[in-house]
C-alpha positions as CSV (number, residue, x, y, z in Angstrom):
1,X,67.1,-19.9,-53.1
2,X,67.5,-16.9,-51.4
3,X,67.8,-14.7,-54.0
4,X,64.6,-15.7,-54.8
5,X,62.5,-15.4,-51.7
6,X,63.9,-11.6,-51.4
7,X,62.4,-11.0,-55.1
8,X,59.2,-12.5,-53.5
9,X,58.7,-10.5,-50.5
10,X,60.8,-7.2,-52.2
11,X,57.7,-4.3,-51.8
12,X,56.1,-3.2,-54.8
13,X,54.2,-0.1,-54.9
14,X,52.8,1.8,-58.2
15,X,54.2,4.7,-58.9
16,X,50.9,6.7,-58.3
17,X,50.4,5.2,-55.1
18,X,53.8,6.1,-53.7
19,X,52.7,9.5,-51.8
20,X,49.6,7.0,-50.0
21,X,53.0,5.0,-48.2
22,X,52.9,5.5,-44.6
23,X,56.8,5.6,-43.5
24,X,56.6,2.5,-40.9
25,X,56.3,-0.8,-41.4
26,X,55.1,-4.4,-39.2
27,X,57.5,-7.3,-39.9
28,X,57.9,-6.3,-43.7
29,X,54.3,-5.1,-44.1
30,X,53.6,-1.5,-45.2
31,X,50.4,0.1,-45.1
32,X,48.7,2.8,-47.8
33,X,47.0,5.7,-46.7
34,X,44.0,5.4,-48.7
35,X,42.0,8.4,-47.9
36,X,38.1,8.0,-47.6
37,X,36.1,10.1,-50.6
38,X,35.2,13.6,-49.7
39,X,31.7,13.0,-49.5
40,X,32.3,10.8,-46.8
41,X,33.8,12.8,-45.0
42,X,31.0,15.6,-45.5
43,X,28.3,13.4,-44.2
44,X,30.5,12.5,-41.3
45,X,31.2,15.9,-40.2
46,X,27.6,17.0,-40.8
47,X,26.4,14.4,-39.0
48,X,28.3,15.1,-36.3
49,X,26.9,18.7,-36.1
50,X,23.8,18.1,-36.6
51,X,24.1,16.0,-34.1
52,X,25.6,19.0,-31.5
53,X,22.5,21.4,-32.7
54,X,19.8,18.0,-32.0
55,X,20.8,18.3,-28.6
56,X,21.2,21.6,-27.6
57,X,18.1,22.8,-29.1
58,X,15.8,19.9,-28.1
59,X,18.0,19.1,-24.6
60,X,19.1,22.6,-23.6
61,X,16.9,25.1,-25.1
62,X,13.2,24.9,-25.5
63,X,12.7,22.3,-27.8
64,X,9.6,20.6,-27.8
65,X,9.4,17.3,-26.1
66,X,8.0,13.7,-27.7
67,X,5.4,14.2,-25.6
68,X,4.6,17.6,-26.5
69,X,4.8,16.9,-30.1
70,X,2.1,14.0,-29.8
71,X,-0.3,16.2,-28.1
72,X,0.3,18.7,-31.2
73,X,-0.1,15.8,-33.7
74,X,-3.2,14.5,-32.0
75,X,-4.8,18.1,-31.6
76,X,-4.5,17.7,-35.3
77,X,-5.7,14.6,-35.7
78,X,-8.7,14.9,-33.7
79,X,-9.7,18.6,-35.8
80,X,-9.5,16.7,-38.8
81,X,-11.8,13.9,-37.1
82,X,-14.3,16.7,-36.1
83,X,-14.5,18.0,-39.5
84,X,-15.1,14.7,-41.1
85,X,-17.9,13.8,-38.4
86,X,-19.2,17.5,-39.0
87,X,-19.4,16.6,-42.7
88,X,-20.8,13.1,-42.9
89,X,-23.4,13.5,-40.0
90,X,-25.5,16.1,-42.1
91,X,-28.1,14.5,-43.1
92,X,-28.3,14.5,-47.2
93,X,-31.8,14.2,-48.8
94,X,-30.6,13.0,-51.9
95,X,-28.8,9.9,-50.1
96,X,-31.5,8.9,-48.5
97,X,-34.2,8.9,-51.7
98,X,-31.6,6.8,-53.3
99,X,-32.3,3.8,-50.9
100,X,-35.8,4.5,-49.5
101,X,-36.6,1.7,-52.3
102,X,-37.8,-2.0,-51.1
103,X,-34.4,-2.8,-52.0
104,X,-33.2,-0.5,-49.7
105,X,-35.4,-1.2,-47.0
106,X,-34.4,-4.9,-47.8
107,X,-30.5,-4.1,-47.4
108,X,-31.3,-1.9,-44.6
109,X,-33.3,-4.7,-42.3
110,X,-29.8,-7.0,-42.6
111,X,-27.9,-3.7,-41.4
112,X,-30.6,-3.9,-38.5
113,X,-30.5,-7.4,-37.7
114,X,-26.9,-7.2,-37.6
115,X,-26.0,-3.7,-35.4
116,X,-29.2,-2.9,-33.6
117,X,-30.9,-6.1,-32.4
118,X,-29.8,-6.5,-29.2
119,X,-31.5,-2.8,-28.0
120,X,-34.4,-2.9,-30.3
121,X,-35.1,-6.5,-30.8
122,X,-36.3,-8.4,-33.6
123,X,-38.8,-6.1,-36.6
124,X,-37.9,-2.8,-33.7
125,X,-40.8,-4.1,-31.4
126,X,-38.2,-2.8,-28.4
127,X,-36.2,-4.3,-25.4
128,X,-33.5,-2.1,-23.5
129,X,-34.1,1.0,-26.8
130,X,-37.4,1.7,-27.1
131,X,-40.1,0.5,-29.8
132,X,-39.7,1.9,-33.1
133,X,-43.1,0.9,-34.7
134,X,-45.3,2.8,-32.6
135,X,-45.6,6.3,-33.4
136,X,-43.7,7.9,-29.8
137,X,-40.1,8.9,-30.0
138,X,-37.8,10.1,-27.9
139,X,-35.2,11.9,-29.3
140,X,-35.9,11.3,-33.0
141,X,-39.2,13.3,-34.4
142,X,-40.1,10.4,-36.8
143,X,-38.9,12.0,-40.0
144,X,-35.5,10.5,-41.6
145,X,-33.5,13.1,-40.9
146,X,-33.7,12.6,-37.1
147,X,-33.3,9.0,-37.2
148,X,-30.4,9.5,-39.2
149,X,-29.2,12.2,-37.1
150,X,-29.6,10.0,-33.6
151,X,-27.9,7.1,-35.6
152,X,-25.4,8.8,-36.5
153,X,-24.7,11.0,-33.5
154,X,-26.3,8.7,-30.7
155,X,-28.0,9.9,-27.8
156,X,-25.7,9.5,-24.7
157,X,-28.0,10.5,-22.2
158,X,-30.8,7.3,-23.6
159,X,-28.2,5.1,-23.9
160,X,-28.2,5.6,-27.5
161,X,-24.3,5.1,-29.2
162,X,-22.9,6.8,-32.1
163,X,-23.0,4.7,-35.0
164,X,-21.3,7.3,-37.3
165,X,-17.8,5.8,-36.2
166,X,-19.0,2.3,-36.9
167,X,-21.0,2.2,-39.7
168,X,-20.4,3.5,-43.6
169,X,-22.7,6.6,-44.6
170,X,-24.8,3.9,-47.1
171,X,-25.5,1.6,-44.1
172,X,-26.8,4.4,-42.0
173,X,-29.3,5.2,-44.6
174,X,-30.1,2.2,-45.6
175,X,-31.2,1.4,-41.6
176,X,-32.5,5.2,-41.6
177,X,-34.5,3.4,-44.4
178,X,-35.7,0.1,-42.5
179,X,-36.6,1.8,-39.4
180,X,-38.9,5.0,-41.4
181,X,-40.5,1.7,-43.0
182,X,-41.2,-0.2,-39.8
183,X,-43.0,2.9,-37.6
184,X,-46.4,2.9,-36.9
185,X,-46.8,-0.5,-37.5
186,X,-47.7,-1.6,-34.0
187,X,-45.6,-4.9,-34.1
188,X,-47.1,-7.7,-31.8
189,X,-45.5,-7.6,-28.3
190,X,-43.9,-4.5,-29.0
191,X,-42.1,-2.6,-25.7
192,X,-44.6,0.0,-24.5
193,X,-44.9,3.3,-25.8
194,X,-41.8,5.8,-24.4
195,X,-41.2,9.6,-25.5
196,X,-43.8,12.0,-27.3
197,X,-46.2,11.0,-29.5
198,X,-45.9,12.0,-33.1
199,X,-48.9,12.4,-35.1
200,X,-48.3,12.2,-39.1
């Protein structure tokens, strides 16, 4: 009985494996040296100084802070913004033709209703903005490019807002559309006149 139990527990290692024995043992139990792949290690170690550089260059030398690097970002950001504003709030003939249709006028009256009611009231006749189917103006000269251009831009000092950040490029036409359709109508009840008169 004996006998066997030794030939149990006796240690076997492969003969490839014999250089991996580590010359200790725990109560009988001997431990391999398996050593981790090279790559491993190479990611480790690179880690490591990588690590070291991070922090001397962004800690100790003149690395640039998080907040430093979200004011470059946003400088970036915001050029980008201005150049898309720049390029979308020129007004484009050709856009506007392509909706100064009933149909357009049509879409361009829900576009209206829905955005610009609450300043110009219903069919434009006026409330806090002024009347738009009179023939003064304030800031626009009548035509459709300075409707669209005060839509799109807004008039901050007449409490006009920029719709260019709001609305798509089609639904400022097609309200540049509706509103050229509704002036000089003289709408019942409409808000008294405000701004220069435009003769056409």
């Amino acid at each position: 009985m004996s006998n066997s139990n030794n030939e149990d527990t006796k240690l076997h290692v492969e003969a490839d494996e014999k250089h991996l024995l580590l010359d200790h043992n725990y109560d009988g139990i001997h431990e391999l040296n398996h050593p981790l792949p090279s790559w491993w290690n190479f990611i480790f170690w690179a880690a490591i100084v990588y690590a070291i550089g991070y922090f001397i260059y962004f800690q100790i030398m003149s690395g640039p802070t998080l907040r430093e690097e979200f004011k470059k970002d946003y400088s970036k950001t915001m050029l980008l913004q201005d150049e898309y504003k720049k390029r979308n709030s020129m007004y484009k003939p050709e856009l506007y033709a392509a909706v100064a249709n009933d149909e357009g006028i049509k879409k361009g009256a829900e576009v209206f209703v829905n955005n610009c009611l609450p300043c110009h009231a219903e069919g434009g006749r006026g409330d806090i903005g002024p009347n738009l189917t009179d023939e003064f103006w304030i800031v626009a000269k009548s035509t459709p490019e300075t409707i669209y251009n005060v839509v799109y831009n807004g008039s901050e000092a007449n409490g006009m807002p920029p719709w260019g950040e709001v609305l798509s490029s089609e639904e400022i036409y097609l309200a540049v559309s509706y509103v050229s359709s509704i002036k000089n109508t003289h709408i019942k009840g409409g808000k008294a006149p405000q701004g220069e008169k435009i003769d056409e």
